[in-house]
KOLMARMI-461660 format. One line per 5 residues: number of its first residue (from 0); their letters; for each residue x, y, z of N, C-alpha, C. Coordinates in steps of 0.001 Angstrom, whole numbers. Last residue first. Layout:
NUM	A	X,Y,Z,X,Y,Z,X,Y,Z  ...
This chain:
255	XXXXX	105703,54094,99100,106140,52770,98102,106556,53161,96676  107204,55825,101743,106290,55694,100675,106720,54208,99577  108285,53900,105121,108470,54433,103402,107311,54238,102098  106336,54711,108222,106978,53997,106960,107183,54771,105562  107823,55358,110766,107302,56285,109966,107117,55582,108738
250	XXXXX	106979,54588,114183,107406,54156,112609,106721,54662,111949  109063,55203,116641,107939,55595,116263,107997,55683,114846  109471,51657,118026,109603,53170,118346,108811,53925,117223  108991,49361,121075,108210,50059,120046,108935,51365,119685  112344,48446,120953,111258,49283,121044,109929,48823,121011
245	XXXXX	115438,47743,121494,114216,47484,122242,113093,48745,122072  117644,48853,120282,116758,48067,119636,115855,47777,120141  118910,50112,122188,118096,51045,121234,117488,50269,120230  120215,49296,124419,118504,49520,124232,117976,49625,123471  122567,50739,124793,122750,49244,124184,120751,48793,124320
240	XXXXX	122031,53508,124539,122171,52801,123635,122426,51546,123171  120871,53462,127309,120113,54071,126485,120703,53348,124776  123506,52804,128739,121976,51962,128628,121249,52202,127916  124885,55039,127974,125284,53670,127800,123776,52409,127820  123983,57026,129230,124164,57004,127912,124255,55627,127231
235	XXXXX	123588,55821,132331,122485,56513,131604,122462,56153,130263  125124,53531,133922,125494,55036,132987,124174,54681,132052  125203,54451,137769,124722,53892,136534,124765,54844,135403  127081,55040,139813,127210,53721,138965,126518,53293,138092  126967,57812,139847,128667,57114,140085,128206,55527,139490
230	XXXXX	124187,57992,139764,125141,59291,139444,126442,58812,139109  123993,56873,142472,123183,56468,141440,123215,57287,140737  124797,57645,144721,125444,56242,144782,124929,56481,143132  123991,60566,145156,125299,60029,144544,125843,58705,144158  121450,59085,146190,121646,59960,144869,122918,59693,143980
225	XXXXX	122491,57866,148186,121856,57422,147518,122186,57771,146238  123414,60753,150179,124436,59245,149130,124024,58128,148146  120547,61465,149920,121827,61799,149616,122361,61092,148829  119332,59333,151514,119413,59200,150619,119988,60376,149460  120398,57805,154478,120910,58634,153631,120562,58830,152312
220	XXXXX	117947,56588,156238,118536,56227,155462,118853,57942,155153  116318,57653,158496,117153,56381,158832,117794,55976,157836  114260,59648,158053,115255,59758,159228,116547,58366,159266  113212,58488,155396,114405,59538,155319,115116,59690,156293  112943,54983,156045,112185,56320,156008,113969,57145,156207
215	XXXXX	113129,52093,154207,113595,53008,155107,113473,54384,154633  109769,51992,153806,110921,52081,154677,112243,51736,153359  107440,53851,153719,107742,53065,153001,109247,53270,153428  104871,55349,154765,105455,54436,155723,106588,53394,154882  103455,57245,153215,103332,56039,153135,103965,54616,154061
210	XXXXX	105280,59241,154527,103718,59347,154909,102992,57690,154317  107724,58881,153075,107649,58402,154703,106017,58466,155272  106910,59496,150547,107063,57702,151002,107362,57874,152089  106759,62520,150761,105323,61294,150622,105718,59485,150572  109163,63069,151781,108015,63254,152642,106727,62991,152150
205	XXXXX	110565,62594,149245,110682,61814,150424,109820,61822,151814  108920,64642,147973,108727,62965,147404,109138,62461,148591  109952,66914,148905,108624,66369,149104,108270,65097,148951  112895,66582,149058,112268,66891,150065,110291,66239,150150  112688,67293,145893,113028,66028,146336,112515,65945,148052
200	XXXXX	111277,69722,145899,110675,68447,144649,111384,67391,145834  113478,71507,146966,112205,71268,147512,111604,70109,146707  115681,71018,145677,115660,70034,146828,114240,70171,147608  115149,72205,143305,115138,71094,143266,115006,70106,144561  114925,74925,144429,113157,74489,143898,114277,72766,144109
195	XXXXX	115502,77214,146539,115970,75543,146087,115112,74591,145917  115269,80023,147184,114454,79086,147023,115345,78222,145918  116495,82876,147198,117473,81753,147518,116694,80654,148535  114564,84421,146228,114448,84411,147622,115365,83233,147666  114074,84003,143232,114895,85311,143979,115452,85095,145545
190	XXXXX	112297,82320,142541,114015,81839,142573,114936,82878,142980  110034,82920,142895,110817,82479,144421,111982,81852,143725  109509,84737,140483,110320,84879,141844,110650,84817,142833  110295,81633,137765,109546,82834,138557,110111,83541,139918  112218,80934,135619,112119,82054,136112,111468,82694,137092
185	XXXXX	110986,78627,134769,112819,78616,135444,113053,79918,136258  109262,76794,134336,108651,78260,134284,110171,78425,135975  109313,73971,132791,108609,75019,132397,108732,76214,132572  110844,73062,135322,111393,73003,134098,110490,74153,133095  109520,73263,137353,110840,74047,137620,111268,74063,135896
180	XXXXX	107443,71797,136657,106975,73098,137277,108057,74137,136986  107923,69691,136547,107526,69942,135703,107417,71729,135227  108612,68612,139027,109517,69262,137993,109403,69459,136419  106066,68557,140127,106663,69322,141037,108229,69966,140155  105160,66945,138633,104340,68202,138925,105391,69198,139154
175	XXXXX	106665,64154,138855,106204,65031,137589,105751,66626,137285  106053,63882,141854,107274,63872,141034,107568,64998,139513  103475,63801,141859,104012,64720,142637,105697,64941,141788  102877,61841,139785,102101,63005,140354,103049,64401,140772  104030,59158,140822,104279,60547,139683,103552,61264,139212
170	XXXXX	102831,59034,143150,104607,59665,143333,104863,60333,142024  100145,58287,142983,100687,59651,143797,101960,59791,143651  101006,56124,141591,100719,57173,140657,100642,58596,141748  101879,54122,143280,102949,54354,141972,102215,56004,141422  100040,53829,144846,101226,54779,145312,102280,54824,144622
165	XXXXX	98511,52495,142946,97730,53887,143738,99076,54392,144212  100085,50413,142137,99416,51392,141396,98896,52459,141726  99568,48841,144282,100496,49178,144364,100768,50381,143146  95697,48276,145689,96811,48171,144675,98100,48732,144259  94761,48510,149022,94841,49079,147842,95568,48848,146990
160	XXXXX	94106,48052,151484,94603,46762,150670,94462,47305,149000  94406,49946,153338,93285,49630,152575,93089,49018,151771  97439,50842,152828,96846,50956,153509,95703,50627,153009  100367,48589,152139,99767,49761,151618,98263,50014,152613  103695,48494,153458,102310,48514,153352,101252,49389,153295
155	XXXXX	107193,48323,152458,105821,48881,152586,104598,47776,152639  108921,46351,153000,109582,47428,153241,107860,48489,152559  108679,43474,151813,108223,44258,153514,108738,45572,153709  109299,42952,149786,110248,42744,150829,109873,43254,151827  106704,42884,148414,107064,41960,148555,108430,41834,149828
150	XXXXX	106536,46066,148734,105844,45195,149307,106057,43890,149261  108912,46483,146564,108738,47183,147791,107972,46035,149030  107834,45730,144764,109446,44811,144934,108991,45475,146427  105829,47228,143875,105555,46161,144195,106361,45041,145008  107431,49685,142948,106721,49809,144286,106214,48154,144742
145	XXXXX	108025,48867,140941,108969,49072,142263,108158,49014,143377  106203,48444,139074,106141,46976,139553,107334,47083,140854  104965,50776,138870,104147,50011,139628,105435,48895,140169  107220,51703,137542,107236,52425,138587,106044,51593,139568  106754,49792,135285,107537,49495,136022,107838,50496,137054
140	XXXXX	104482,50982,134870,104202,49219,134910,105266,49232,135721  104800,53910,133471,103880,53481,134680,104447,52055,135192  106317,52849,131152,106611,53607,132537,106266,53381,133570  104084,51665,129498,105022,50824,129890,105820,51339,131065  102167,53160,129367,101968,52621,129963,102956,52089,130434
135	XXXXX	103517,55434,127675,103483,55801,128963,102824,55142,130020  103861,53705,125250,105344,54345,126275,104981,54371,127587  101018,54236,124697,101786,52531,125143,103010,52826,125588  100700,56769,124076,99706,55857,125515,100310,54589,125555  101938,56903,121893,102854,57409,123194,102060,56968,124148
130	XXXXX	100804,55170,120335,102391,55042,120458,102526,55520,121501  98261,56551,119820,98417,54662,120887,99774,54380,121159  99211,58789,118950,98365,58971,120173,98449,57321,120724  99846,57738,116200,100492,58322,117406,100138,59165,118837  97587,56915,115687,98904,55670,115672,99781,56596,116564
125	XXXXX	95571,59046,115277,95767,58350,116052,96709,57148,116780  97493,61931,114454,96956,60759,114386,96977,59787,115571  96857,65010,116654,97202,64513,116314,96710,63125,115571  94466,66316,117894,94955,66730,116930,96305,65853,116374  94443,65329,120755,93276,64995,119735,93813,65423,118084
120	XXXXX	97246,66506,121430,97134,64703,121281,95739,64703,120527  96533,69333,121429,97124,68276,120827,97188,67236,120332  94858,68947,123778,94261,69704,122112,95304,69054,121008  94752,68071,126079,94652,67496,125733,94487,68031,124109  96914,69866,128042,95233,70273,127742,94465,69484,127040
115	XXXXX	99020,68261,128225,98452,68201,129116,96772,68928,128612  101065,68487,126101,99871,67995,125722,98810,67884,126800  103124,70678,127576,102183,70906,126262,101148,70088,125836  104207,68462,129145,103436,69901,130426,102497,70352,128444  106139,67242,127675,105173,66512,127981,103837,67784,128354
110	XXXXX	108041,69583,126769,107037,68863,125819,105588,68572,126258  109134,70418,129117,108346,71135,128556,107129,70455,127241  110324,68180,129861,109170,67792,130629,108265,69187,129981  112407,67627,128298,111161,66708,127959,109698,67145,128330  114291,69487,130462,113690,69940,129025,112291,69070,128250
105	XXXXX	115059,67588,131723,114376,68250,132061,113571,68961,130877  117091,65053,132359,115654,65547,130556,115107,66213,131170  117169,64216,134645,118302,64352,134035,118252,64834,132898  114952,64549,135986,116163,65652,136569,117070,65499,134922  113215,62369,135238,112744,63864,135403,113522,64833,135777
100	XXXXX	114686,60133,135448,113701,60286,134392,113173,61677,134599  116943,60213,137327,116676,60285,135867,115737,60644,135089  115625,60995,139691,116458,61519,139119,116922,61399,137824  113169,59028,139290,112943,60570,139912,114480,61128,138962  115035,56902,139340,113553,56953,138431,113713,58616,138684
95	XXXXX	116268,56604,142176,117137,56766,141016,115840,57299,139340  113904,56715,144112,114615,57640,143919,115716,57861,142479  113395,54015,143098,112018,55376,143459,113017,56815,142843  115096,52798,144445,114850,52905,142907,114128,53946,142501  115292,53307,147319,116096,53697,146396,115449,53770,144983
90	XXXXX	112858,51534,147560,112539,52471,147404,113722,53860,146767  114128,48870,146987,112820,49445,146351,112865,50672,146178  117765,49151,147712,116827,48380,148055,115231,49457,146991  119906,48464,144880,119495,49256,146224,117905,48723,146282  121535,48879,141557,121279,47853,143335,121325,48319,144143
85	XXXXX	119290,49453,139312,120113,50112,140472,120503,49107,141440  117759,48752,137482,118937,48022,137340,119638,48856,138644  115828,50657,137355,115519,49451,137633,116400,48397,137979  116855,52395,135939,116546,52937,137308,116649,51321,137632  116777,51891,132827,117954,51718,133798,118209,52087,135340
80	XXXXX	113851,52136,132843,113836,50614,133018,115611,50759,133513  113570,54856,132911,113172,53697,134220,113210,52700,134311  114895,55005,130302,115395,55556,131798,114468,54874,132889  112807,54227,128968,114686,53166,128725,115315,54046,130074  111140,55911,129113,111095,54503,129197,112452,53745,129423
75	XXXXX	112013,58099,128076,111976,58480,129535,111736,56940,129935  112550,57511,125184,113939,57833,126268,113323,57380,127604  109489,57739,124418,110637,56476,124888,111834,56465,125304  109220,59770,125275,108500,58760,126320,109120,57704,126058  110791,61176,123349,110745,62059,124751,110091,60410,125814
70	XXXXX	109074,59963,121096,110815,60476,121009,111040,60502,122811  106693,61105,121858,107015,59894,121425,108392,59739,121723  106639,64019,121856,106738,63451,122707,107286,62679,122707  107629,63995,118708,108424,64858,119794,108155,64176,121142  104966,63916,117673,106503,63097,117199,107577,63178,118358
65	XXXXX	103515,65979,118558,103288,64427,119251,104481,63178,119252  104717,67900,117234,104962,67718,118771,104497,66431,119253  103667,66729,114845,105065,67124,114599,105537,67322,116887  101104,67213,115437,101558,66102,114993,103162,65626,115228  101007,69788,115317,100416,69201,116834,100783,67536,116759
60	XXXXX	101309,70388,112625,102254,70556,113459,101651,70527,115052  100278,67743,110516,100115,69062,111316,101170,69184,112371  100673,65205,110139,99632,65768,110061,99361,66996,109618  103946,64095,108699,103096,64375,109816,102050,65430,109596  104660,63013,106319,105248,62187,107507,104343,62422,108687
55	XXXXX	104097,64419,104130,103971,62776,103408,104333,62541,105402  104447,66947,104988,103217,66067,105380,102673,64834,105073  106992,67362,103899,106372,67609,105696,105353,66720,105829  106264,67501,101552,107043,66436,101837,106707,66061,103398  104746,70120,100918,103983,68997,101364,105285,67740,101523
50	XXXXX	105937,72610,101813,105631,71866,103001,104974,70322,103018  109277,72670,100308,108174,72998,100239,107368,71962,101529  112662,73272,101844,111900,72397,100992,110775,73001,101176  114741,74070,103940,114779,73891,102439,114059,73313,101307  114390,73176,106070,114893,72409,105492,115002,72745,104462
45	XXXXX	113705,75897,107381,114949,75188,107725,115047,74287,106930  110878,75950,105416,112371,76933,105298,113433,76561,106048  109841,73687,106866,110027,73475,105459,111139,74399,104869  109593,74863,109340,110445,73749,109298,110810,73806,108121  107849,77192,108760,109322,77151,109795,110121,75916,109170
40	XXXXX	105848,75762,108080,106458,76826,107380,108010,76795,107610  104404,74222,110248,104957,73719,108655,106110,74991,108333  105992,75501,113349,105078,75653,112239,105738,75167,111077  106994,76480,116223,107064,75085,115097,105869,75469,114272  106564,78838,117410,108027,78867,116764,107634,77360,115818
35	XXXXX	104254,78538,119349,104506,79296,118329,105247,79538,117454  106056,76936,121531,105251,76074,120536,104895,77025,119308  109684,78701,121379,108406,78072,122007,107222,77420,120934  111987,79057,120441,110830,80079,120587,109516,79545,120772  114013,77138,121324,114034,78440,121130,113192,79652,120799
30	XXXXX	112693,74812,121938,113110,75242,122803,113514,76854,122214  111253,74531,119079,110588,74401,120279,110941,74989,121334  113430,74513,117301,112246,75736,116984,111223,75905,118553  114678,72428,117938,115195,73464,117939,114206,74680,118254  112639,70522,117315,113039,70509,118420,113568,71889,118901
25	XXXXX	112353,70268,114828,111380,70461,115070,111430,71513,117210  114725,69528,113697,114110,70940,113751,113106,71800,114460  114165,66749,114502,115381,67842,114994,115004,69090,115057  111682,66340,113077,111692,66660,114414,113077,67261,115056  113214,66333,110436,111768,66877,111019,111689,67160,112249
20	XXXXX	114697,64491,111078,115689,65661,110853,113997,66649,111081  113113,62081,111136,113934,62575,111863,114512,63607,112174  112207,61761,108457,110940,62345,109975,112219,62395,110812  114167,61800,106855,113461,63026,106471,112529,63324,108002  114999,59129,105845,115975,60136,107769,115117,61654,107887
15	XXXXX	113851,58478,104022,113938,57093,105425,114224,58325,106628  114614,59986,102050,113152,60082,102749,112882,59240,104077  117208,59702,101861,116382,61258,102286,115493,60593,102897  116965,57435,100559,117945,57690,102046,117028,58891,102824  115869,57774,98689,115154,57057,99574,115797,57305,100889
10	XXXXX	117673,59703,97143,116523,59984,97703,115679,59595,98666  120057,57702,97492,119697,58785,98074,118388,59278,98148  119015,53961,97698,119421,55161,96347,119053,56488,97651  120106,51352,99371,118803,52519,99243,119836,53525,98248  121004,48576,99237,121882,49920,99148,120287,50800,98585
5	XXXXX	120710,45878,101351,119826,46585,100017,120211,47792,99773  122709,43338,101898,122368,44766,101893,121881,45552,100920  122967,39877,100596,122741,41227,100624,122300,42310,101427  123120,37127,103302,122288,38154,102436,123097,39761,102001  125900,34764,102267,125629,35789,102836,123980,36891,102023
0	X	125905,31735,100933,126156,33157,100704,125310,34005,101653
């Protein structure tokens, strides 16, 4: 005989999908009136409820954005690992990473640009402060381990026998910065002066792997068509959900 399915009674249902719909809200309140807009309060009146259920799940509402990252680092994870699957040579990949993981979620990158002062993340628990430092190791590893495919095919060398980690983290640096920048603050007024913030971001990245010497350099490859090559054959949605069992993801457990 087959195992049973344990049919959860509604309430429990509630309470299993309760950190979820938490952060839906949570989300809403974010992009529409900014970090001042999420507050216990806020949420508990979108949901219809008093605030301590809120807090059978999360701290505080620096908690409630940490939830948010989490959410945000593991998408941006399952996007560099479908960068990874590109067929093109290293530094293509570079490029497909870039365009997904920071063009295609732009919006994430308002999240991420919020814990940068670090007040947050201290304010948050700690299980979710090691949740999203283990997402954002796992990112890193495989933007290291391109750059590494790189040097194994001869298509870079690094200068000063430096670790492939040093020119994994100047790219997301610059990468990150540079659309972090456009995503945060959409408005300022060199978007008057028919300034093309995106192709400036991309322009620069390709003018820090030709300063790295990491071939094939922009004069000799199209990476244009690149772009488009990686737009036309990899599906984003699709990877993301045949993935969605591959986690760590962010466990809220059920009261007992």
């Amino acid at each position: 005989m087959g195992v049973q399915k344990k049919v959860l009674s509604p309430k429990k249902r509630e309470i299993r999908d309760r950190p979820a719909r938490i952060l839906s809200i949570a989300r809403t309140l974010l992009n529409e009136e900014g970090y001042a807009g999420v507050t216990m309060e806020r949420i508990a009146k979108v949901m219809n409820c008093s605030r301590p259920p809120i807090y059978e799940h999360f701290t505080s509402r620096e908690d409630v954005v940490m939830g948010l990252a989490i959410e945000d680092a593991q998408q941006r994870w399952k996007l560099f690992k479908c960068a990874m699957t590109f067929n093109g040579r290293p530094r293509e990949k570079l490029v497909a990473i870039n365009e997904f993981a920071f063009r295609t979620y732009p919006e994430q990158l308002k999240i991420l640009s919020l814990l940068q002062p670090n007040l947050i993340r201290l304010k948050s628990t700690s299980r979710h402060q090691k949740t999203l430092a283990d997402y954002e190791s796992r990112a890193f590893d495989i933007l290291t381990r391109v750059v590494e495919e790189g040097v194994d095919a001869g298509d870079l060398v690094i200068a000063g026998g430096q670790p492939a980690s040093t020119v994994a983290y100047g790219l997301l640096c610059l990468s990150f910065g540079g659309n972090t920048f456009e995503s945060r603050y959409p408005d300022v007024p060199i978007q008057q002066n028919h300034f093309n913030r995106h192709l400036s971001t991309r322009l620069a990245l390709l003018a820090l792997m030709d300063g790295y010497r990491f071939a094939p350099l922009s004069l000799e490859w199209d990476y244009i068509a690149t772009i488009d090559r990686v737009r036309k054959e990899l599906d984003v949605l699709a990877f993301i959900e045949e993935t969605n069992g591959e986690k760590p993801s962010v466990a809220y457990s059920l009261p007992e």
